[in-house]
DSSP file (Angstrom, degrees, kcal/mol; ACC not computed):
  #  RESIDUE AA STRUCTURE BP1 BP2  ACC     N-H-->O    O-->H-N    N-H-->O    O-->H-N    TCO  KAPPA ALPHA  PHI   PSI    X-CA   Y-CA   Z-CA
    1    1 A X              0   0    0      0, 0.0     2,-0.4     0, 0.0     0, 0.0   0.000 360.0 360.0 360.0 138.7   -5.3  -37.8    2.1
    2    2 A X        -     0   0    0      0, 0.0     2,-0.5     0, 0.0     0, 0.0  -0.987 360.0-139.2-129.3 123.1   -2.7  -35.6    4.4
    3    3 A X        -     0   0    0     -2,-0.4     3,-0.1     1,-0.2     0, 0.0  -0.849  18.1-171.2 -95.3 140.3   -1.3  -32.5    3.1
    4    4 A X        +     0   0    0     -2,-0.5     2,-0.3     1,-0.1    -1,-0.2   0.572  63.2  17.3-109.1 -26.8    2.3  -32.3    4.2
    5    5 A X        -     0   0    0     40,-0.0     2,-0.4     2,-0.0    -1,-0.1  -0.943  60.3-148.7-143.6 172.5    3.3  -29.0    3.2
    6    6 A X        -     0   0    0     -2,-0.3     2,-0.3    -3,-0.1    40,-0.3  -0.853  21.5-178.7-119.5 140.8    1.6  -25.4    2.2
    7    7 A X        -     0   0    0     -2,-0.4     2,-0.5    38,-0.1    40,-0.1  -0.936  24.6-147.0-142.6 168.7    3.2  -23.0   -0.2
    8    8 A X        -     0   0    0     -2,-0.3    40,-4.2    38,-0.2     2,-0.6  -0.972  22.2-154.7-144.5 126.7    2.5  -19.3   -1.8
    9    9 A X  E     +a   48   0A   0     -2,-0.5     2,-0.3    38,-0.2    40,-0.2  -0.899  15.3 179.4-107.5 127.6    3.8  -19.2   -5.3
   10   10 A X  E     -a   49   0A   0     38,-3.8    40,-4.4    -2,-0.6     2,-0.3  -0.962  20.1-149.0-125.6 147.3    4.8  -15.5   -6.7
   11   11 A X  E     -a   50   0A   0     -2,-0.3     2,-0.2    38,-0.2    40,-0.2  -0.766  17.6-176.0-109.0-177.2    6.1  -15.7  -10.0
   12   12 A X    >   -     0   0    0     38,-0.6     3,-0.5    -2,-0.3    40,-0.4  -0.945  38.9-126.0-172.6 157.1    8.5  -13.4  -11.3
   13   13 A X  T 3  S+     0   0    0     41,-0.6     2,-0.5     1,-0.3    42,-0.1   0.897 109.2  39.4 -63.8 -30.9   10.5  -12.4  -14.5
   14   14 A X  T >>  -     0   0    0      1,-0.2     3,-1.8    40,-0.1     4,-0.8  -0.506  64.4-172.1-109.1  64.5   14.0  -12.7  -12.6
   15   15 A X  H <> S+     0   0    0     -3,-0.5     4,-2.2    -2,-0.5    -1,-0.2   0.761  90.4  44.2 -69.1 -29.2   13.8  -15.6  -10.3
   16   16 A X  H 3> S+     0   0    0      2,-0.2     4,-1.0    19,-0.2    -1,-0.3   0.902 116.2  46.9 -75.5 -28.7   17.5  -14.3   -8.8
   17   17 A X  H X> S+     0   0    0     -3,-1.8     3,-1.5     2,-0.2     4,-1.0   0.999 112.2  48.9 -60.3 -85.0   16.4  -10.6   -8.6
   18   18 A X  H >X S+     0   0    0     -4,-0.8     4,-0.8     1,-0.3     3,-0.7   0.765 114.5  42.8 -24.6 -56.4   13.3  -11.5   -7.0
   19   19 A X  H 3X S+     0   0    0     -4,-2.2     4,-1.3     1,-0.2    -1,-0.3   0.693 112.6  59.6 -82.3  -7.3   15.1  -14.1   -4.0
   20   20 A X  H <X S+     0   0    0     -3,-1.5     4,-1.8    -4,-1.0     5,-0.3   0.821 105.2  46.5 -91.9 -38.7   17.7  -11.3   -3.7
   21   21 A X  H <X S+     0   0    0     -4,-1.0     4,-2.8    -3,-0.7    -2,-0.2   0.850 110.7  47.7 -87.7 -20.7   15.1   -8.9   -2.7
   22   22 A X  H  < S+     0   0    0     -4,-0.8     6,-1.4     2,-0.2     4,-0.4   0.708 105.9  66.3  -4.8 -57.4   13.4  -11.1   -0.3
   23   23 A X  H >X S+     0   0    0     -4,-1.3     4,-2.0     1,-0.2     3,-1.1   0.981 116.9  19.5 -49.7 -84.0   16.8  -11.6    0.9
   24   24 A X  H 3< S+     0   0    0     -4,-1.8    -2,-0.2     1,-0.3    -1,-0.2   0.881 116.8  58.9 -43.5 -63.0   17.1   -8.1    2.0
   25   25 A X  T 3< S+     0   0    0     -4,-2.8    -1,-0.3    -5,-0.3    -2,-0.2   0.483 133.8   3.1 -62.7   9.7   13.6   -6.6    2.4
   26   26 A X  T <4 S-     0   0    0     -3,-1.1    -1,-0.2    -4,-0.4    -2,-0.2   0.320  97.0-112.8 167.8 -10.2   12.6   -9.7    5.3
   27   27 A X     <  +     0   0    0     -4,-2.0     2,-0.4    -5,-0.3    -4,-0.2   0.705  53.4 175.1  45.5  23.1   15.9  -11.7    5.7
   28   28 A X        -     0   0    0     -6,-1.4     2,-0.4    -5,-0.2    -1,-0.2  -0.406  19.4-138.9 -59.8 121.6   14.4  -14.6    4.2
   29   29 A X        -     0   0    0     12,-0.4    12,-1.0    -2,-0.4     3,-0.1  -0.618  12.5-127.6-107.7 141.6   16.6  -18.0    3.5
   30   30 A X  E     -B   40   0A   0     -2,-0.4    10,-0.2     1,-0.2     3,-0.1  -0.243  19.9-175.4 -58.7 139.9   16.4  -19.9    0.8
   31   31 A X  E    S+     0   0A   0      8,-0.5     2,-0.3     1,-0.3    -1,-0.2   0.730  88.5   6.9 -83.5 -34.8   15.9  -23.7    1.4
   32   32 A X  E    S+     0   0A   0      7,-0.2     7,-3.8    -3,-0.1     2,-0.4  -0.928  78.5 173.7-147.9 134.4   16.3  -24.2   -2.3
   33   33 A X  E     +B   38   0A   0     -2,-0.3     2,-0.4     5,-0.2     5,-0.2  -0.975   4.2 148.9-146.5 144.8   17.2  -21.8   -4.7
   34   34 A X        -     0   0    0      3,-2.3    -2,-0.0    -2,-0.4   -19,-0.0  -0.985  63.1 -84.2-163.4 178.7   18.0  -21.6   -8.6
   35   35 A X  S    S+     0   0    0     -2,-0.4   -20,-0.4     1,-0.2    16,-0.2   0.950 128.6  33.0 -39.5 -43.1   18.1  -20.0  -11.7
   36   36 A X  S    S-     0   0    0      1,-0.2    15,-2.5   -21,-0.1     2,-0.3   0.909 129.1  -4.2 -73.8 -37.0   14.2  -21.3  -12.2
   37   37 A X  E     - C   0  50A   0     13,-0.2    -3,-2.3   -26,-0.0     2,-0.4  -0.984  53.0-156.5-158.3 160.3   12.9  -21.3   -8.8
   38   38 A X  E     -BC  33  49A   0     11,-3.7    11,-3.6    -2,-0.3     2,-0.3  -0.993  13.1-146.2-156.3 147.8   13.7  -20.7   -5.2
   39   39 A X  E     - C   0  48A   0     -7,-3.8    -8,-0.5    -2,-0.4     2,-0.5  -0.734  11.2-164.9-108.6 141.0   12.1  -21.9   -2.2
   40   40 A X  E     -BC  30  47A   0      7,-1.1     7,-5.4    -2,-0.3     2,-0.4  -0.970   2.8-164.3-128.1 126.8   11.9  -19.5    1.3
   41   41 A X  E     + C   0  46A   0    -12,-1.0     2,-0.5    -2,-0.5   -12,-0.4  -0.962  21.9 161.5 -91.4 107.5   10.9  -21.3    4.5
   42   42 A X  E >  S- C   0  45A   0      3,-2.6     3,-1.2    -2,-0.4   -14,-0.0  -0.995  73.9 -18.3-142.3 130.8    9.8  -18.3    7.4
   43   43 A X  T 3  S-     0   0    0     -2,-0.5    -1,-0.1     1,-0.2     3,-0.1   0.868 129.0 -55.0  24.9  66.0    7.7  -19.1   10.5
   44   44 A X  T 3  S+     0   0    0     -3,-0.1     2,-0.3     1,-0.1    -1,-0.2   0.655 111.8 119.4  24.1  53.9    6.7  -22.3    8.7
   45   45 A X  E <   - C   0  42A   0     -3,-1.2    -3,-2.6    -5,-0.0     2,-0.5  -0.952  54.5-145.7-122.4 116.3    5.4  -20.7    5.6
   46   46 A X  E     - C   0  41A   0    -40,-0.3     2,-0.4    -2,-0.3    -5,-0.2  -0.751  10.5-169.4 -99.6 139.4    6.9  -21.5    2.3
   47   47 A X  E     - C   0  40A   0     -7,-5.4    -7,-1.1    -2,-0.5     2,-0.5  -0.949  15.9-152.4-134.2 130.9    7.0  -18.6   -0.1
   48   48 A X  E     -aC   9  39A   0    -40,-4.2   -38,-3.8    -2,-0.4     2,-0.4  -0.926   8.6-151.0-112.9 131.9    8.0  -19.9   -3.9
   49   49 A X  E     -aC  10  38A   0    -11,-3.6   -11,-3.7    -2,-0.5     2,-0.4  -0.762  20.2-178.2 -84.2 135.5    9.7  -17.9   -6.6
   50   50 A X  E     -aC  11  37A   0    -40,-4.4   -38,-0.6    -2,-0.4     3,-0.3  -0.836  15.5-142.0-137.5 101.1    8.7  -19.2   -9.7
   51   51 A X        +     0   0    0    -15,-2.5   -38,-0.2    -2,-0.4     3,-0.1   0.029  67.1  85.4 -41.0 154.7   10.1  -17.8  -13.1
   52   52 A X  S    S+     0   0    0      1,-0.6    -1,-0.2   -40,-0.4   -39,-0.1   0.196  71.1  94.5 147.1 -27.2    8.0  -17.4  -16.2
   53   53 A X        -     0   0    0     -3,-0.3    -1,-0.6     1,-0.2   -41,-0.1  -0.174  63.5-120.5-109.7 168.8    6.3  -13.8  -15.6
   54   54 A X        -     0   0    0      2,-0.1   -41,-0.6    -3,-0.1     2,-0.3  -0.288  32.0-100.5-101.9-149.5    6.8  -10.4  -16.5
   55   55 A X  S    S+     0   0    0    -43,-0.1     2,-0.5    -2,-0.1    50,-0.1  -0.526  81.4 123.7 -94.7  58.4    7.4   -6.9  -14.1
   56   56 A X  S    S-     0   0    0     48,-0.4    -2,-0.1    -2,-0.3    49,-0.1  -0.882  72.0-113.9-124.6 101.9    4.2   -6.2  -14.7
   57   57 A X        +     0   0    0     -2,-0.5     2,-0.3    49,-0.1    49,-0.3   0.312  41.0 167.3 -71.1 159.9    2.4   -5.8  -11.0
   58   58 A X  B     -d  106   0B   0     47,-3.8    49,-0.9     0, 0.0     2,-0.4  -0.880  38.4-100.7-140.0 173.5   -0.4   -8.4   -9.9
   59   59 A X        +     0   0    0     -2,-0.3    49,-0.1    47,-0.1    47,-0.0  -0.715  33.5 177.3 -85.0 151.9   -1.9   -9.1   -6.6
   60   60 A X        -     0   0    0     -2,-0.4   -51,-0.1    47,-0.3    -1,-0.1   0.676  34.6-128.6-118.6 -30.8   -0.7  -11.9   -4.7
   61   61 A X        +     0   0    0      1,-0.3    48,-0.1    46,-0.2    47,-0.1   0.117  61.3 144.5 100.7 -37.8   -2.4  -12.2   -1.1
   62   62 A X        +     0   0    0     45,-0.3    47,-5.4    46,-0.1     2,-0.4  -0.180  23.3 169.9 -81.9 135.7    0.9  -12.4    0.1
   63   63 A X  E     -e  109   0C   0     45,-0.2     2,-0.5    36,-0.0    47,-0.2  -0.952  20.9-166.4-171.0 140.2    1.6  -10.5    4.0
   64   64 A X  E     -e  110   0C   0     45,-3.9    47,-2.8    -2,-0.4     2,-0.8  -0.892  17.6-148.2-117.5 111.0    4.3  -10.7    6.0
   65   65 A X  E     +e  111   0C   0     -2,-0.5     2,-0.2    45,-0.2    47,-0.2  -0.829  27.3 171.7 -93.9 122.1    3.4   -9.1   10.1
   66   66 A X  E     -e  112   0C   0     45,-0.8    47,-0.5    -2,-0.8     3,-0.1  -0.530  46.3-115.8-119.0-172.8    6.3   -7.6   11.5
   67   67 A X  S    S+     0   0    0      1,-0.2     2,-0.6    -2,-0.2    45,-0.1   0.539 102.4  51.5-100.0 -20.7    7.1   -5.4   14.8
   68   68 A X     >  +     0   0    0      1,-0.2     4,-1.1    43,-0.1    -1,-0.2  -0.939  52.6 176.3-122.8 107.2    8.2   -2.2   12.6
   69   69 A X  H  > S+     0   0    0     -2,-0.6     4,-1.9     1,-0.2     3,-0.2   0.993  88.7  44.3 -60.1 -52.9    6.0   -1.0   10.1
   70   70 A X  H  > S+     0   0    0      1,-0.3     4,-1.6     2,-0.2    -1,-0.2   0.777 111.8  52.9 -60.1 -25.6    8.2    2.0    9.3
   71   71 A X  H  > S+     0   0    0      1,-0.2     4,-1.2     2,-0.2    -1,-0.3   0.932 114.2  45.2 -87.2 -33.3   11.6   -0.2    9.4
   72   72 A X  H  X S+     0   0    0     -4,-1.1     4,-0.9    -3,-0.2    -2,-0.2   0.847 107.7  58.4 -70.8 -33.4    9.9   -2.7    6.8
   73   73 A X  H >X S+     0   0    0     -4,-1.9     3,-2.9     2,-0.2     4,-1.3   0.978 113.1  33.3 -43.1 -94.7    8.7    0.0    4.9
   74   74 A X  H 3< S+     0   0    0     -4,-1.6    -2,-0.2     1,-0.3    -1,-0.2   0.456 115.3  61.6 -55.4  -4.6   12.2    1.6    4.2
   75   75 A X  H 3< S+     0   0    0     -4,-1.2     3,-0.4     2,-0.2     4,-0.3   0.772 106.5  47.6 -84.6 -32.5   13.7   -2.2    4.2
   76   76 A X  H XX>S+     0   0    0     -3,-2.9     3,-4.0    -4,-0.9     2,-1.5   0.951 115.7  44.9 -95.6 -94.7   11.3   -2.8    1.1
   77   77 A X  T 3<5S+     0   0    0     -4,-1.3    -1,-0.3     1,-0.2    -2,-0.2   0.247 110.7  50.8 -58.6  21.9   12.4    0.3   -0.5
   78   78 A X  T 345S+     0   0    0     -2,-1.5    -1,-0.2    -3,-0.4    -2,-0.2   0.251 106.4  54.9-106.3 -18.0   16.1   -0.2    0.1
   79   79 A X  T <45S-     0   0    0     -3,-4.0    -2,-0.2    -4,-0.3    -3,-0.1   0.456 129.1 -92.5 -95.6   5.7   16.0   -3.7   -1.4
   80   80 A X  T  <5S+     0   0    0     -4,-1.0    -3,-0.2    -5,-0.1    -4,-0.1   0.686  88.3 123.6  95.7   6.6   14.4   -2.3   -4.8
   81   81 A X      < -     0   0    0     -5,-1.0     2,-0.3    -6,-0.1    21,-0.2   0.084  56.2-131.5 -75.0-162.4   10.7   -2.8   -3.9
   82   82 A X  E     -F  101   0C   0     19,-2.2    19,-2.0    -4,-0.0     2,-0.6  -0.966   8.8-130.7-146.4 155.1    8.3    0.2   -3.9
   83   83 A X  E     -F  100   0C   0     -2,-0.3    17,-0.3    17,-0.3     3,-0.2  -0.944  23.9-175.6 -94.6 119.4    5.5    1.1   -0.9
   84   84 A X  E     +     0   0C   0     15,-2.5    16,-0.2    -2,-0.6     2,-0.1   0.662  66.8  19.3 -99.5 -14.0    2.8    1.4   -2.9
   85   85 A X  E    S-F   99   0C   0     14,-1.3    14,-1.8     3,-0.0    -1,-0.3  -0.495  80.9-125.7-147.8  92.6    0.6    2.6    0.1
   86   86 A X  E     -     0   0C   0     -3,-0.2     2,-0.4    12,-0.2    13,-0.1   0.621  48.9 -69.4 -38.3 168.5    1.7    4.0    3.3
   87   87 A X  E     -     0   0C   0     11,-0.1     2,-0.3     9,-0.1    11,-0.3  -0.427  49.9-162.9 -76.9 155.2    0.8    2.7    6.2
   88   88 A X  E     -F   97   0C   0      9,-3.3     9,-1.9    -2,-0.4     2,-0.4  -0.908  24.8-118.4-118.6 134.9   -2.9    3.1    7.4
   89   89 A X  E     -F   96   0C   0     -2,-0.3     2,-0.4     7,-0.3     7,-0.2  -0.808  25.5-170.9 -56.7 116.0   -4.3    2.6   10.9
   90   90 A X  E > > +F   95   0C   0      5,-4.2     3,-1.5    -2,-0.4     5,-0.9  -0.812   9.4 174.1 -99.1  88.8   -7.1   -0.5   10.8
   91   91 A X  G > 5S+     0   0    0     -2,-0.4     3,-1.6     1,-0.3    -1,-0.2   0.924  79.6  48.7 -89.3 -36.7   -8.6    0.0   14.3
   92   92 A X  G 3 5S+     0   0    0      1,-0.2    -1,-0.3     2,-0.1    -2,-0.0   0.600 115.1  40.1 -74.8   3.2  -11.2   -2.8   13.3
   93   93 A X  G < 5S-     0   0    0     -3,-1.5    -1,-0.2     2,-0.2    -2,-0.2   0.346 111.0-125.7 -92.1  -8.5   -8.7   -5.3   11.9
   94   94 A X  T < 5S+     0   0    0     -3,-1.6     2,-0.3    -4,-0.5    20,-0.3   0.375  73.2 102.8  59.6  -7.8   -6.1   -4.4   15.1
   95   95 A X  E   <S-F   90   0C   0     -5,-0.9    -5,-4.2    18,-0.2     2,-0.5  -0.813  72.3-133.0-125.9 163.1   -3.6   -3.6   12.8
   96   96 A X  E     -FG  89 112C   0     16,-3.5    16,-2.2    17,-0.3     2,-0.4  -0.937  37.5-173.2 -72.1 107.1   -1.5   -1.2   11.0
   97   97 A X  E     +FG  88 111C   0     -9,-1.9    -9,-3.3    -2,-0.5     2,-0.4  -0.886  21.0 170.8-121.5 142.1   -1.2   -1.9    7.2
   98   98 A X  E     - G   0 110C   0     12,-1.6    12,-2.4    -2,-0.4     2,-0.3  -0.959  28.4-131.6-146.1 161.8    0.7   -0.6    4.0
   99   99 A X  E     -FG  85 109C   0    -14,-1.8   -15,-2.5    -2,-0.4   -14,-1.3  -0.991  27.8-178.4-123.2 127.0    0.8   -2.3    0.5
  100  100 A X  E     -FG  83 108C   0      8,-2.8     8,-3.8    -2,-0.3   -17,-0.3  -0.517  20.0-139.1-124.9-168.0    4.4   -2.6   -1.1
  101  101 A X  E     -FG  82 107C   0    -19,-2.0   -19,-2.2     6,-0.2     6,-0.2  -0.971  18.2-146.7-156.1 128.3    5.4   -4.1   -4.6
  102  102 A X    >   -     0   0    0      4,-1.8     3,-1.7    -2,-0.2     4,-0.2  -0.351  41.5 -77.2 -97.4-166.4    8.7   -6.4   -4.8
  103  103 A X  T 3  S+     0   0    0      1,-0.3    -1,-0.1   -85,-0.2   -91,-0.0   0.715 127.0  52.7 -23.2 -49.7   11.1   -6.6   -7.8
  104  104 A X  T 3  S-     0   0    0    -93,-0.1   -48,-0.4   -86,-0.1    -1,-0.3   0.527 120.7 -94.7 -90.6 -21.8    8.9   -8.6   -9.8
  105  105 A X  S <  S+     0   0    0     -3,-1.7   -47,-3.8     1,-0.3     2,-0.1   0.450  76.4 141.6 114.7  -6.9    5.5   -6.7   -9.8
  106  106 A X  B     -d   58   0B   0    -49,-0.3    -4,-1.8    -4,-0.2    -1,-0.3  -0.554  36.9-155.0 -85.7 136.4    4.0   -8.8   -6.7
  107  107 A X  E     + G   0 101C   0    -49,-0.9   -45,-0.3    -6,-0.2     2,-0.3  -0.821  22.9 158.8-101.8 154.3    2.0   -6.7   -4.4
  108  108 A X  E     - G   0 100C   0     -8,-3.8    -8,-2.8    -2,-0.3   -45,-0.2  -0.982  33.6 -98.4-174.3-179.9    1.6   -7.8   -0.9
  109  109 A X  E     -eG  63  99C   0    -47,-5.4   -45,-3.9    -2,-0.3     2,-0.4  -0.430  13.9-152.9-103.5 161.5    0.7   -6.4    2.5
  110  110 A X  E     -eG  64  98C   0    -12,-2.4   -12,-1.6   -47,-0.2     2,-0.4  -0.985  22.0-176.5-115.0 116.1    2.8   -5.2    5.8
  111  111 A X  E     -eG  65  97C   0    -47,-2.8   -45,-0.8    -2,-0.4     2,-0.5  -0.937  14.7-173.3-152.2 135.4    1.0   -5.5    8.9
  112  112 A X  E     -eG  66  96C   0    -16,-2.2   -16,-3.5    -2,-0.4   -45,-0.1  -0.983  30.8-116.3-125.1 130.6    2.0   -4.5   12.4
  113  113 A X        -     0   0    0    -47,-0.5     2,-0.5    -2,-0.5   -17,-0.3   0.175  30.9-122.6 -13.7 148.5   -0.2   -5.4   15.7
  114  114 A X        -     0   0    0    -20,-0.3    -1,-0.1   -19,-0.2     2,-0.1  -0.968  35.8-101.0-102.7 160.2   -1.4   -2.6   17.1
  115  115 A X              0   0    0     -2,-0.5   -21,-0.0     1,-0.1    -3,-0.0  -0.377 360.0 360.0 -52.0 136.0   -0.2   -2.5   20.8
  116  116 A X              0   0    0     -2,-0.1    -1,-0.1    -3,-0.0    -3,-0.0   0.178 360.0 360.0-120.0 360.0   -2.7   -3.5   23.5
């Protein structure tokens, strides 16, 4: 047995609402996208919207590491997400972290390197 591909499924009440904010917050592109479900391909990671849910927020796991905490922050909250926790210094993880919330109710983390 060989697994050929990896995915993260977030579901969400508005499958177009949901890839629209993606769209925006992270400049993710769909490889396949429709009313039901929409596929994102980013630094060979698939992240799937999958209808069926309500707004109602869950955890997901899901965490995207960028170079600007702060610009991702206000990117998240310009696309209609929410920062649900600012960012925090983790000096034993290396990183910087905040927890945002997209359209749909999905939480998921922000994490910038710290500089070495």
């Amino acid at each position: 047995m060989k697994v050929t591909k990896t995915y993260f499924m977030l579901m969400a009440a508005d499958v177009a609402r949901g890839a629209s904010f993606y769209k925006k917050a992270f400049g993710l592109k769909p490889g396949y996208e429709s009313p039901e479900c929409t596929y994102f391909m980013q630094n060979g990671t698939t992240v799937a919207l999958h209808g069926g849910a309500d707004t109602t927020e869950r955890d997901t796991g899901l965490g995207f590491y960028v170079d600007d905490i702060e610009a991702a922050c206000a990117a998240v909250a310009s696309a209609g997400g929410k920062v649900m926790k600012r960012r925090e210094a983790r000096p034993g993880e290396g990183i910087t972290l905040a927890t945002a919330v997209d359209t749909e109710g999905n939480r998921f983390s922000i994490a910038q390197p710290e500089a070495h």
